[in-house]
C-alpha positions in Angstrom: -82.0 65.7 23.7 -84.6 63.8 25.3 -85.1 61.7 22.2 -80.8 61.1 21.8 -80.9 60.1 25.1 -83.6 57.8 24.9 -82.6 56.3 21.6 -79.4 55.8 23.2 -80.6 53.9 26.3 -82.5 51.5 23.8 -79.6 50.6 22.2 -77.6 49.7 25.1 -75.5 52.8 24.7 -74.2 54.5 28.4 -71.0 56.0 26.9 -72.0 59.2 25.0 -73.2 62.6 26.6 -75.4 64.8 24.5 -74.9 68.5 25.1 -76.1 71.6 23.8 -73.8 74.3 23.2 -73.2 77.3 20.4 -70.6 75.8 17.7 -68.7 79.2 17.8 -68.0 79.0 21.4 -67.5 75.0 22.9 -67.0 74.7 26.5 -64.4 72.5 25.7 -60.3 72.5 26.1 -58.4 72.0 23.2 -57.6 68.6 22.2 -60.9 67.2 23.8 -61.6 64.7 21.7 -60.2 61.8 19.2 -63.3 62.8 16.9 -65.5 65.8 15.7 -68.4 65.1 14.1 -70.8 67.8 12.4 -74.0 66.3 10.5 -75.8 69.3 8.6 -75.3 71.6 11.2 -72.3 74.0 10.1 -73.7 76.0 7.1 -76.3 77.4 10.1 -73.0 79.2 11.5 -73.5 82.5 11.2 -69.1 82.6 10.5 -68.9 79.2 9.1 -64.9 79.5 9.0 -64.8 80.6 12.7 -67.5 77.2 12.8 -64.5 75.2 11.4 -62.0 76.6 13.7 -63.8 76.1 16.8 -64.2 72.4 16.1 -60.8 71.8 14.9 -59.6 73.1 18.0 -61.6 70.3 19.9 -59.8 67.2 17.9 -56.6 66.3 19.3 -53.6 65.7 17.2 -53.7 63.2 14.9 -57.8 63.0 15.7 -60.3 63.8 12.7 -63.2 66.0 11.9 -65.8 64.8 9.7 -68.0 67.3 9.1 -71.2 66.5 6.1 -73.0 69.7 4.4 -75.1 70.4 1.0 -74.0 71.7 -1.7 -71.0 71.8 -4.0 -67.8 74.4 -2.4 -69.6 74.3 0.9 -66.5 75.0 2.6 -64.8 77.5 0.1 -61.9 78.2 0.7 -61.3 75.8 3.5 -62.0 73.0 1.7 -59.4 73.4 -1.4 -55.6 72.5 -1.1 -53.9 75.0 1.1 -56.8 76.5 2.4 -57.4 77.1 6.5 -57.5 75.1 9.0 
């Protein structure tokens, strides 16, 4: 976080908080935030669906998640029509 922080300083950037925290469990309320934003991080889950549900219940409605991951079906079955949210 050190780095973030300092990166973020450089930049002119006094905004943004950097927190550490365990993706099943956010000390957040629901609705928290306009966006969610997960960068390679998810498919280290242990539950990756319970992942996905924890973070969706930080976005407020109408808000969006953006989530990035390798490989193809990463997100089976969440990510095809119908599937969880």
């Amino acid at each position: 976080m050190k780095r973030a922080r300092s990166k973020a300083r450089a930049r002119g950037i006094h905004n943004v908080d950097f927190q550490i925290g365990d993706m099943g469990d956010l000390a957040f309320a629901d609705g928290s935030f306009d966006v969610v934003i997960s960068a390679y991080s998810i498919f280290f889950a242990p539950d990756m669906v319970a992942a996905l549900r924890e973070l969706w219940r930080l976005v407020r409605t109408g808000g969006q998640l953006a989530i990035t991951a390798w490989g193809q079906n990463a997100f089976e079955p969440a990510c095809r029509p119908g599937g969880e949210r």
